[in-house]
C-alpha positions in Angstrom: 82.0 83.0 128.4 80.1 86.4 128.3 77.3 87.0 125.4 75.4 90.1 125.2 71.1 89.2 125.4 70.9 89.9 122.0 67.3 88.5 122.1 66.7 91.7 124.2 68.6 94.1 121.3 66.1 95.2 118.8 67.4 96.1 114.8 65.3 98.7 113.0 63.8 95.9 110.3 63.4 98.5 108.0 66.8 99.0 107.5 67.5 95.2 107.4 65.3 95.1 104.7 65.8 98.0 102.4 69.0 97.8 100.6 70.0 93.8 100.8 73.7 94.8 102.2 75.5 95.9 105.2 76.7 99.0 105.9 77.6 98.5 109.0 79.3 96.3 111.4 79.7 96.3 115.1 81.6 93.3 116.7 81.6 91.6 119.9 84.4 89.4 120.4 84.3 87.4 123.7 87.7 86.2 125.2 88.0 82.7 123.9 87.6 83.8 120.3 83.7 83.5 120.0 81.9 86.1 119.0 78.6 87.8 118.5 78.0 90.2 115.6 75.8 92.4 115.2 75.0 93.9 111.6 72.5 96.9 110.2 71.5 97.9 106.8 69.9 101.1 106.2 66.7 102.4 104.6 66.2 105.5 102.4 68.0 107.0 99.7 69.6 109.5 102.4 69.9 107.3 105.5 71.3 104.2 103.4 74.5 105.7 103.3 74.6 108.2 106.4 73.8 106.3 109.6 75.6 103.3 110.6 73.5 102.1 112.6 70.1 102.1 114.6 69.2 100.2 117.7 67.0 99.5 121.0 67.7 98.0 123.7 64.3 96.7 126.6 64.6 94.9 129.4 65.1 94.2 133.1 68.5 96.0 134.2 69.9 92.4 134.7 68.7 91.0 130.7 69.5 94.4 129.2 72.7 95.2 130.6 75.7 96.0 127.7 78.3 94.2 129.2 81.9 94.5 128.1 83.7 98.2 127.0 83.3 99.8 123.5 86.1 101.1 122.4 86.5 104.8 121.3 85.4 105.2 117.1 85.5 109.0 116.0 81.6 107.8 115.1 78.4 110.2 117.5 76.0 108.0 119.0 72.9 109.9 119.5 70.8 108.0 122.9 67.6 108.3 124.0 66.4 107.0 127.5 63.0 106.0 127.8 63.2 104.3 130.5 65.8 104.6 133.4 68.9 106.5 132.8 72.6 104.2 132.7 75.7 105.0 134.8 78.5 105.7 132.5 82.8 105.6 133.1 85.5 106.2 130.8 88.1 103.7 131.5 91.3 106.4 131.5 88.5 109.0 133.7 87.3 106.4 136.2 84.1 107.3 138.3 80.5 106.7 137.1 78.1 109.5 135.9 74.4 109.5 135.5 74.4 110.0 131.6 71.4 112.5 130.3 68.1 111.0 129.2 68.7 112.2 125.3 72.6 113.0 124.8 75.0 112.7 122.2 78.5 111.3 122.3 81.4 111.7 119.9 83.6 109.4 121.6 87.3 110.0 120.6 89.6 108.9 123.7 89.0 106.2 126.4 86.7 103.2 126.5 83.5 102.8 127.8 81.6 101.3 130.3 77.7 101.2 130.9 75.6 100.3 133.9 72.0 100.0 134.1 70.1 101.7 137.2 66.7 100.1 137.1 64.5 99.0 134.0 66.0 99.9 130.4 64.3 101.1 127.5 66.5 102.6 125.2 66.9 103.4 121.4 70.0 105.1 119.6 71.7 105.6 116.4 75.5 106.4 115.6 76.3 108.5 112.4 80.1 110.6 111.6 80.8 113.4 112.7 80.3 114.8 109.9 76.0 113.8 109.5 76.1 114.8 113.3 77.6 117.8 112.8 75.1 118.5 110.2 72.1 116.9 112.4 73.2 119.4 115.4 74.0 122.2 113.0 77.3 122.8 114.8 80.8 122.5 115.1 81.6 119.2 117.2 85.1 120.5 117.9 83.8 121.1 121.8 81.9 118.4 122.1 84.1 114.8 121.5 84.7 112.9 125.0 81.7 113.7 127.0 77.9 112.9 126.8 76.2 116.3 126.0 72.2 116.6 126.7 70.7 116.7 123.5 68.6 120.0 124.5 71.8 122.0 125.6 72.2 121.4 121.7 68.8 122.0 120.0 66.3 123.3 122.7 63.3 122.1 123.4 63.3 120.2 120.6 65.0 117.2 121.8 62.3 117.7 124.3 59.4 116.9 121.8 61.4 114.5 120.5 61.3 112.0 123.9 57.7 112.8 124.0 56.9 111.6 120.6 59.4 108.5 121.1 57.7 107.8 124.4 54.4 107.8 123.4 54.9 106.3 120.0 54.1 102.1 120.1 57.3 100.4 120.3 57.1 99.4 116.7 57.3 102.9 115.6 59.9 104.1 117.6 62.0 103.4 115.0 60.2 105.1 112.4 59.7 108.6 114.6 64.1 108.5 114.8 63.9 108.1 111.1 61.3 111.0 110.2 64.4 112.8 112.6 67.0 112.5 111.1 65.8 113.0 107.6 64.2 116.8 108.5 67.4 117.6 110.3 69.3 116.6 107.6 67.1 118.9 105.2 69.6 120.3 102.8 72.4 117.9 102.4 74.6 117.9 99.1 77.3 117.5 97.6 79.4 119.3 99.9 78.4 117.2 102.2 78.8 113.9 100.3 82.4 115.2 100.1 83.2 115.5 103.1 81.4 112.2 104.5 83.6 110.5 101.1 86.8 112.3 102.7 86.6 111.5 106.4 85.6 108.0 105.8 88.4 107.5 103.5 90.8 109.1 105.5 89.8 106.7 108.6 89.4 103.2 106.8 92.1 103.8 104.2 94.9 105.7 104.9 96.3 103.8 108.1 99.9 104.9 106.7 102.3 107.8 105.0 101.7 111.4 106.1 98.5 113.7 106.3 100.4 115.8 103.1 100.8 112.7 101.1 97.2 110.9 101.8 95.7 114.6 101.2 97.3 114.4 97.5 95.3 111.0 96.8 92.3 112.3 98.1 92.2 115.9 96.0 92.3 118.5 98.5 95.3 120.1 99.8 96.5 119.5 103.5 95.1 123.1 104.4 92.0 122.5 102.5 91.2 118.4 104.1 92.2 120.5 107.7 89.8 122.8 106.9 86.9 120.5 105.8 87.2 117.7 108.3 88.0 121.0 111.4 84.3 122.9 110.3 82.7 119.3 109.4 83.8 116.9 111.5 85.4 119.2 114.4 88.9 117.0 114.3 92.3 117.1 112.4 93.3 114.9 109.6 95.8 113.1 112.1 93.3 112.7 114.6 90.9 110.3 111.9 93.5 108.8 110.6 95.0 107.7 113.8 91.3 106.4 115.5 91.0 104.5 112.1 94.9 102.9 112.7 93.6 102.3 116.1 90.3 100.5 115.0 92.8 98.4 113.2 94.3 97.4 115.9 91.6 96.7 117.7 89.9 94.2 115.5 93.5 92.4 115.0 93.9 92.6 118.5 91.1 90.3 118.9 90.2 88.9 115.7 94.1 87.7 115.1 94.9 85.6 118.4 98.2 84.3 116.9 99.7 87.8 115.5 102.2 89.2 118.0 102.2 92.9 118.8 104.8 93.7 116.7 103.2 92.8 113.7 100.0 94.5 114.6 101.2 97.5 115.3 103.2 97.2 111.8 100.0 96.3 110.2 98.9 100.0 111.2 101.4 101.7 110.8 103.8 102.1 113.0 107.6 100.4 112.9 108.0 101.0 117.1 106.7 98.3 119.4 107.1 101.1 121.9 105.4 104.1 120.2 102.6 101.6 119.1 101.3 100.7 122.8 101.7 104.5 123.6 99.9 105.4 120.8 96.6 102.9 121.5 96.8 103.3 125.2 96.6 107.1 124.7 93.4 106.0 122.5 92.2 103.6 124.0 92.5 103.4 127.8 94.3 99.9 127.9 97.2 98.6 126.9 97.4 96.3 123.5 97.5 93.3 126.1 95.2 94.1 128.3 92.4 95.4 125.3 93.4 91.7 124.1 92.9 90.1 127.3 89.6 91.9 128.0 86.1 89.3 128.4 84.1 91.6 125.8 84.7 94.3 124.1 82.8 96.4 120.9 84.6 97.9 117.9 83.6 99.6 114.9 84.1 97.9 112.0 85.2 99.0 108.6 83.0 98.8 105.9 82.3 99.5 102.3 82.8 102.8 101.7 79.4 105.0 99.4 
């Protein structure tokens, strides 16, 4: 059995602390049904209910390798790397890449894989798409699937940025990532709250009916919810609501041993065994059986919704 060296995976404690809940949930399920979870909270009036989560990682490229494949979430990771750079694959694009020392990734299609070149020292945080779109102060819409360096994005300050996160002692690193976020996100209002409210709905609880009928629960028409989530998020309405069906899947995949595939892929809405394993393999980068079968793999998690 496979564990990740958690004792080598640093939580911001200040967002432990803050707000007493969890607002997110990454799992890591191992093949025999153990599992190791990971869980943040938040701190902050803002950040409590805009980033899902905040993490480093130190260590040895043996203690603080990420083993396993995370599967594809419609959620940005933003990663900074103090230390060496990792090796990167997509499972459906095989081949590995040097990934940039500060990039962002909007992964949407393909799992993926991580290997460490030499010592690690790394922090991150994943938001939406929609905070990262405000963050980058850009569309997304040509960035999903591939890591892009942060300062192809915002110039030389993601430059400053790694200086002030390398200098900074490690028990501030977190706090310099925080400051961040909070002056890039200068601005955000109610708009914005809307959307967030209508992307996360529209991923963790619309897994069935069309994009017409879900848009007439939610209050916006289907042009207007296109609209939004295509300037805010950079995706369609039936591209969140099927990653969220798929993140279903996933976490019944391996959370539900007994459940046969046909009832999963009911679960989430589909009525064809058939259009089901197209549908996640598409997604994913595996089939339902082999994502099942798989030593370790991470998954976002659905949570409580703000």
């Amino acid at each position: 059995m496979m564990r990740i060296p958690l004792s080598r995976l640093r939580l911001d404690p200040d967002l432990l602390e803050s707000l007493g809940l969890v607002r997110a949930r990454m799992a890591l399920n191992t093949e025999d049904g153990a599992a190791a979870t990971m869980q943040w909270s938040d701190g902050g009036p803002l950040l409590a209910s805009v980033v899902r989560s905040m993490w480093s990682l130190v260590g040895s490229a043996e203690e603080a390798a990420l083993p396993g494949i995370i599967a594809p979430d419609t959620h940005v990771e933003f990663v900074f790397h103090l230390g060496e750079q990792w090796l990167a694959q997509r499972i459906s694009h095989p081949g590995w890449a040097m990934q940039p020392a500060a990039f962002v990734y909007a992964a949407s299609r393909g799992g993926l894989q991580f290997q460490p070149t030499g010592p690690v020292c790394l922090l991150a945080f994943r938001v939406s798409p929609v905070v990262a779109t405000r963050i980058l102060r850009q569309s997304l819409a040509d960035l999903w699937d591939v890591p892009v360096a942060l300062d192809a994005l915002i110039g030389t300050e993601a430059s400053n940025l790694i200086a002030s996160l390398r200098s900074s002692p490690d028990e501030e690193r977190f706090a310099v990532l925080r400051q961040w976020i909070v002056k890039r996100l200068r601005g955000w209002g109610a708009d914005d709250w809307n959307s967030q409210r209508l992307f996360n709905t529209l991923l963790w609880r619309s897994r069935s009916g069309s994009i017409a009928r879900v848009s007439r629960t939610l209050g916006p028409s289907q042009r207007s919810l296109r609209r939004i989530l295509g300037e805010r998020a950079g995706l369609s309405p039936k591209a969140v609501q099927l990653s969220g069906r798929m993140l279903g899947a996933c976490a019944l995949l391996r959370e539900a041993p007994s459940l046969e595939i046909t009832e999963i892929a009911s679960r989430v809405g589909f009525y064809d065994h058939a259009a089901f394993t197209h549908a996640f393999t598409s997604r994913i980068g595996l089939t339902p059986t082999q994502f099942r079968a798989e030593p370790i793999v991470l998954y976002e998690r659905e949570h409580a919704l703000p």
